[in-house]
C-alpha positions in Angstrom: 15.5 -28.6 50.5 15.8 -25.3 48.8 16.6 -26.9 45.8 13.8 -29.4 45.3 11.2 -26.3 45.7 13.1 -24.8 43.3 13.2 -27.7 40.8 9.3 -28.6 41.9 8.3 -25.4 41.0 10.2 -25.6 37.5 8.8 -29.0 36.8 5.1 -27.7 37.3 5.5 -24.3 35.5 7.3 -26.2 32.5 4.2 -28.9 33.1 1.5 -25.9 32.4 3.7 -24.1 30.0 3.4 -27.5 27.4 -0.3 -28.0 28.4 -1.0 -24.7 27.2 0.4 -25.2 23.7 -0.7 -28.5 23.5 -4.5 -27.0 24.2 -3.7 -24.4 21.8 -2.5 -26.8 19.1 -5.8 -28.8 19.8 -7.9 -26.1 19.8 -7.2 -23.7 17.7 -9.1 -20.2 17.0 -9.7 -19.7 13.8 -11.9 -16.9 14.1 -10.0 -14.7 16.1 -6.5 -15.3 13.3 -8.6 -14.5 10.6 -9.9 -10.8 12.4 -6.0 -10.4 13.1 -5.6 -11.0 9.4 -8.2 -8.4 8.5 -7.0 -6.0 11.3 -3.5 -6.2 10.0 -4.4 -5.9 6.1 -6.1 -2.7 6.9 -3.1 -1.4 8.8 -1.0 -1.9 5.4 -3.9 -1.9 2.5 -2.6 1.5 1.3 1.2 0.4 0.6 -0.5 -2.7 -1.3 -2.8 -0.4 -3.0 0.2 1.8 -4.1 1.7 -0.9 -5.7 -1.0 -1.9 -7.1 -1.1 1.1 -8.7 2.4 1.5 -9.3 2.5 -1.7 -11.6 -0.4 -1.1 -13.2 0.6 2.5 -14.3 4.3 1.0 -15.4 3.6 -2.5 -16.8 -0.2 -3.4 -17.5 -1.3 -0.2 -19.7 1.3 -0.6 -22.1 0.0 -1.5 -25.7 1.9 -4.8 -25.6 0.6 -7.3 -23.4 3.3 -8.6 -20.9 4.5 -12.1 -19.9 2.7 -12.4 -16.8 5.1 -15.0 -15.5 8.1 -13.0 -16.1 6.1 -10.0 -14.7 5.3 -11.7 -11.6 9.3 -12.6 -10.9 10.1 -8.7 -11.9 7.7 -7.2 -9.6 9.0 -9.8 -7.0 12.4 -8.1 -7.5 12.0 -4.8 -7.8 9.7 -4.3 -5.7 11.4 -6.6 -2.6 11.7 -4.0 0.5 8.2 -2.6 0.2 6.7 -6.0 0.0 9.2 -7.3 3.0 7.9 -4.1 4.9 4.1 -5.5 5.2 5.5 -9.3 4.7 5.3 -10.3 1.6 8.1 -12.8 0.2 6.4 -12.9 -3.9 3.5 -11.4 -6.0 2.0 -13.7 -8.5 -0.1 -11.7 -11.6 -2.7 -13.7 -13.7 -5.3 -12.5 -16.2 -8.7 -14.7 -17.1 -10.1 -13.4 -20.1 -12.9 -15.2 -20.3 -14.2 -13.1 -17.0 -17.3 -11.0 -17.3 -15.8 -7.6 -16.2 -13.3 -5.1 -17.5 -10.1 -5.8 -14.8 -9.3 -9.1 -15.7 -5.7 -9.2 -13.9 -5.8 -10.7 -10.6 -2.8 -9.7 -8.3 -1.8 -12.9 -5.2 0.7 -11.3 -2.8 2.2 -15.0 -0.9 3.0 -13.7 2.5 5.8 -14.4 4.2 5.4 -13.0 8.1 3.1 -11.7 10.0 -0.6 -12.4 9.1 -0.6 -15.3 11.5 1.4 -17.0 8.9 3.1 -19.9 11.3 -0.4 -20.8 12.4 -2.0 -21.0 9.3 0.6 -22.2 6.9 -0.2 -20.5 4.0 -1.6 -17.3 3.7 -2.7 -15.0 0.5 -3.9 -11.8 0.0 -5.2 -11.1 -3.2 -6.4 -8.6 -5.0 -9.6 -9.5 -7.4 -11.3 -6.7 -9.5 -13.7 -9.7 -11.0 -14.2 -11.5 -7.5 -17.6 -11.3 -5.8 -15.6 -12.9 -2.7 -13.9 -9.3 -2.5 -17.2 -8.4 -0.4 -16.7 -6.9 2.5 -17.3 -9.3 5.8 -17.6 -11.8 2.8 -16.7 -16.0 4.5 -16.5 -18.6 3.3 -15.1 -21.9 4.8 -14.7 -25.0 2.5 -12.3 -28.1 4.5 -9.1 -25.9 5.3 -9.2 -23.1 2.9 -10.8 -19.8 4.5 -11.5 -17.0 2.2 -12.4 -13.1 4.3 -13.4 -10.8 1.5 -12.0 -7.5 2.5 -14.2 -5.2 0.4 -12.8 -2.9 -2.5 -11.7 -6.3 -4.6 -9.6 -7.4 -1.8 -10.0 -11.0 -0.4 -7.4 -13.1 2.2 -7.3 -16.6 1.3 -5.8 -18.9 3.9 -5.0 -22.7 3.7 -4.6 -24.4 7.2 -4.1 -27.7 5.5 -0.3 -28.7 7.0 0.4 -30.9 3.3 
């Protein structure tokens, strides 16, 4: 008798456990991921502003311009612990010259954990001197891509699309 309580009460605690995932799969909150997102950025913007800095000071004001492939995988490398520390797995560096301001390099850290990463299968954050979506409290929702402007040129760009 003991044993069937026990095994009842297994079977309906399991039974809620999955209805509550399934109900969170179903319905899940955007909103509240993407103020996590923010929240977490600001708890780590000044290591990504340091290195921001710190490859800007070493590679971008040389006189030669750099390949900013071969830049991108170099950061990547050297850089690898501090960018684990706030979870990012790469750093991709592109210039547009034909924007209309004077920072025309455009810094995508891909993020790797944390930043509610499983749920929203692919997270950015990106830093955009020549981005208006930088703005602070800045949304903008378009199918599955979310962009949340940070302010000061940062933006996180999220794609909940599962393809």
């Amino acid at each position: 008798m003991k044993i069937q309580k026990i095994s009842f009460t297994a079977y309906i605690l399991l039974g809620i456990i999955i209805s509550w995932f399934v109900y969170d799969w179903a319905n899940p909150n955007y909103e509240k991921w993407f103020k996590q997102n923010s929240e977490e950025f600001a708890e780590n913007r000044n290591q990504f502003e340091k290195v921001i800095k710190d490859i800007k000071s070493k590679y971008l004001n040389a006189k030669e311009e750099p390949n900013l492939a071969e830049l991108s995988k170099k950061i990547t490398e050297e850089y690898q612990e501090k960018l684990e520390e706030i979870g990012i797995e790469s750093v991709e560096i592109s210039s547009d010259e034909e924007l209309d301001c004077v920072e025309k390099v455009t810094f995508k850290f891909n993020v790797k954990s944390g930043y509610n990463i499983r749920k929203l299968n692919s997270v950015q954050i990106i830093y955009s001197p020549c981005d208006k979506q930088t703005e602070k409290n800045f949304h903008q929702n378009s199918g599955h891509i979310d962009i949340n402007g940070e302010g000061n040129n940062w933006l996180i760009l999220s794609d909940t699309d599962f393809i």
